[in-house]
C-alpha positions in Angstrom: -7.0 16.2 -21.1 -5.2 13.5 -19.5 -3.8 10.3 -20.9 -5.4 6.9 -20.3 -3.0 5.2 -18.3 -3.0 1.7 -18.5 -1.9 -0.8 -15.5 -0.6 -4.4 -17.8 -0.5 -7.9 -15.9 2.6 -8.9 -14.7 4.8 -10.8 -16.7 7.2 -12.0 -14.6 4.7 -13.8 -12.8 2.8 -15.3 -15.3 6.2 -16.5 -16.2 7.1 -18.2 -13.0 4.1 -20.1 -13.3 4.7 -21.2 -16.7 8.3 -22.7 -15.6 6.8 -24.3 -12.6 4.5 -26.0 -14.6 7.3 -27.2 -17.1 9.0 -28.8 -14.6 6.1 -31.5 -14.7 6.7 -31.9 -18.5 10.2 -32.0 -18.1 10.4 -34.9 -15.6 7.8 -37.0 -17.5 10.1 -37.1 -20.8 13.0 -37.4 -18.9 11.6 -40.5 -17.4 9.9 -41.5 -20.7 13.3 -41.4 -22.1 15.5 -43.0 -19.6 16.3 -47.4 -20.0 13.6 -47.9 -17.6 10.8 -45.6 -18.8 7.7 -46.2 -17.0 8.1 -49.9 -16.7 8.2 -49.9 -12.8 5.0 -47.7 -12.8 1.7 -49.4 -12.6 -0.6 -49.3 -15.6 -3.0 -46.8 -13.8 -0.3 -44.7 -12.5 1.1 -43.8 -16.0 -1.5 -43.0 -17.2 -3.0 -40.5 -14.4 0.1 -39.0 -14.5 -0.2 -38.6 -18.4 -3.4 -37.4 -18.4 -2.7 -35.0 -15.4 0.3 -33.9 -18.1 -1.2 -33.3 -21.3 -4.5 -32.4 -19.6 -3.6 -30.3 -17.3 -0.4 -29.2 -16.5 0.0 -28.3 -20.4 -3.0 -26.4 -21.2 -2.0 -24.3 -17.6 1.1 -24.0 -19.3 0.1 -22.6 -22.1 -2.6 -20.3 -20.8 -0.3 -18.7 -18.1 2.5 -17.9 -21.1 -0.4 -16.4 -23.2 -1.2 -13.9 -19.9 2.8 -13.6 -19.9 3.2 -12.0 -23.5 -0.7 -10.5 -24.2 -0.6 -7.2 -25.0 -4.0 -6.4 -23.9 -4.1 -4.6 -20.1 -5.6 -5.3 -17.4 -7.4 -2.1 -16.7 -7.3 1.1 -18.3 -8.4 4.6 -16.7 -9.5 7.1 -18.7 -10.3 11.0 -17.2 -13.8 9.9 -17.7 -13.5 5.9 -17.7 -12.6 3.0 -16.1 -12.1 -0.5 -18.4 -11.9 -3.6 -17.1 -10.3 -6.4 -18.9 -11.4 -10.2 -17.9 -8.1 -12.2 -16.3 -8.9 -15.1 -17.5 -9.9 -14.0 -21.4 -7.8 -11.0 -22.2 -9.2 -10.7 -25.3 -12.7 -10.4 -24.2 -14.2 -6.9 -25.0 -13.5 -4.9 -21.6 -16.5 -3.6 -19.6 -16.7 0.1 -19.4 -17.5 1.5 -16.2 -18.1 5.8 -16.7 -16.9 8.4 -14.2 -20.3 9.3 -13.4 -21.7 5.8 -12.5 -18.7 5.4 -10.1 -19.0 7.3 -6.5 -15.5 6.3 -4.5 -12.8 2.8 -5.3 -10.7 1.2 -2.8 -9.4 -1.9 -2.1 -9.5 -4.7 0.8 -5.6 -5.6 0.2 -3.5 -5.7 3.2 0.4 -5.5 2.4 1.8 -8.9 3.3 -1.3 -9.7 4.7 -1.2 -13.3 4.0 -4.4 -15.0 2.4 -6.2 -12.1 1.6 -8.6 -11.5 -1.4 -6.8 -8.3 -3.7 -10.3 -6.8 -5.0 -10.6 -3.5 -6.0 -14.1 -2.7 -4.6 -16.4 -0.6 -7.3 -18.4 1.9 -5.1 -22.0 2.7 -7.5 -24.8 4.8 -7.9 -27.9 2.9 -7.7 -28.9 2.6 -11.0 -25.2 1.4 -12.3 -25.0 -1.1 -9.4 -28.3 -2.0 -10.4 -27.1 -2.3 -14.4 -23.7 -3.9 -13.7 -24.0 -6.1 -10.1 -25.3 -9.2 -12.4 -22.2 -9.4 -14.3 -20.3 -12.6 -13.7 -16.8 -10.6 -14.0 -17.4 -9.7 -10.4 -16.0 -11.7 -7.2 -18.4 -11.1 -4.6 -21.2 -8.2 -4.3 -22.1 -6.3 -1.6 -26.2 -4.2 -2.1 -26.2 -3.1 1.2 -23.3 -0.6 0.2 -23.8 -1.2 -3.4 -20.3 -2.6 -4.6 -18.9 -4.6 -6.7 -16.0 -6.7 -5.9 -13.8 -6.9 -9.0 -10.4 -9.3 -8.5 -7.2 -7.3 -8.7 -4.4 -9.8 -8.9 -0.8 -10.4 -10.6 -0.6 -7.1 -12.0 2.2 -4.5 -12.4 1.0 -2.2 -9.4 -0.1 -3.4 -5.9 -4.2 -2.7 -5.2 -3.3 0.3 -3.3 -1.3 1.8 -6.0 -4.1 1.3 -8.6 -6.7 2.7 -5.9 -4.1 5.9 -6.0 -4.1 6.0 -9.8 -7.9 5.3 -10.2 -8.8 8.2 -7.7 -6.3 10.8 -9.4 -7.5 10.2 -12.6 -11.5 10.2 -12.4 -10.6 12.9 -9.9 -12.4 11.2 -7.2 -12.3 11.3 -3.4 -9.0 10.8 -1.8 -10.3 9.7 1.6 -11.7 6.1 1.9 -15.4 5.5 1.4 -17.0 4.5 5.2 -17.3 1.3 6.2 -20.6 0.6 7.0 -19.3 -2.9 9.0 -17.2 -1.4 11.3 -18.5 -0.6 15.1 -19.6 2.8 15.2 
């Protein structure tokens, strides 16, 4: 029996994110604590900016550090399972998606391809798709092909590499699925 292999998000980039967002914090004490302060600032310019700080730009902060340095992954397949952890709430309990209920993954991820949705797309039978495609954990859903669009981004492997290690390990088709909107 195979090992569950588990793909984690990326910490580094979670990271980055975090110390872009610092940068914000560290220039509004900086200029809270030089001679001038904020004296040449108008009232209502202060205090968007401190508002935008402690409102925004701190709670971002905080959230993308908490991604950074969870130890809950991001998905987790199984030899008969694939789990599906929310981005946003890693804590959230994942969704389960069985072997059985899933015909074929793949992925609309184009390397380097600029502004490009990274989904893995969820291939169903018809009664999963029909149990599952009113989740709000998916992107987009397609009925005409029944799949579900699930957002694949920031993680340790690329979408194509998770594709790979999704197929080998519910032992599923290694060709892609047909796609029914290209011209015949």
């Amino acid at each position: 029996m195979q090992e569950p292999q588990k793909i984690d998000r990326s910490t580094w980039m979670h990271l980055i994110g975090a110390v872009g967002f610092s940068i914000f914090v560290v220039l509004y004490f900086s200029q809270l604590l030089t001679s001038d302060g904020f004296q040449n600032w108008s009232a209502g310019a202060f205090w968007g900016f401190s508002l935008f700080i402690f409102l925004f730009v701190i709670p971002a902060a905080a959230w993308l550090l908490n991604l950074a340095f969870t130890r809950e992954p991001f998905v987790v397949v199984g030899p008969d399972f694939i789990e599906l952890y929310s981005y946003r709430s890693p804590r959230q309990k994942p969704l389960r998606i069985e072997a059985a209920d899933l015909l074929n993954v793949d992925t609309n991820w184009v390397k380097g391809g600029g502004d490009q949705h990274s989904d893995l797309i969820f291939f169903l039978t018809e009664e999963a798709y029909e149990r599952l495609h009113s989740l709000k954990l998916w992107r987009r859903r397609d009925p005409q092909i029944r799949a579900v669009f699930w957002n694949f981004t920031n993680a340790q492997l690329n979408p194509a590499q998770a594709v790979q290690l999704v197929k080998e390990q519910l032992q599923l088709p290694l060709e892609a699925p047909e796609d029914p909107y290209e011209p015949a």
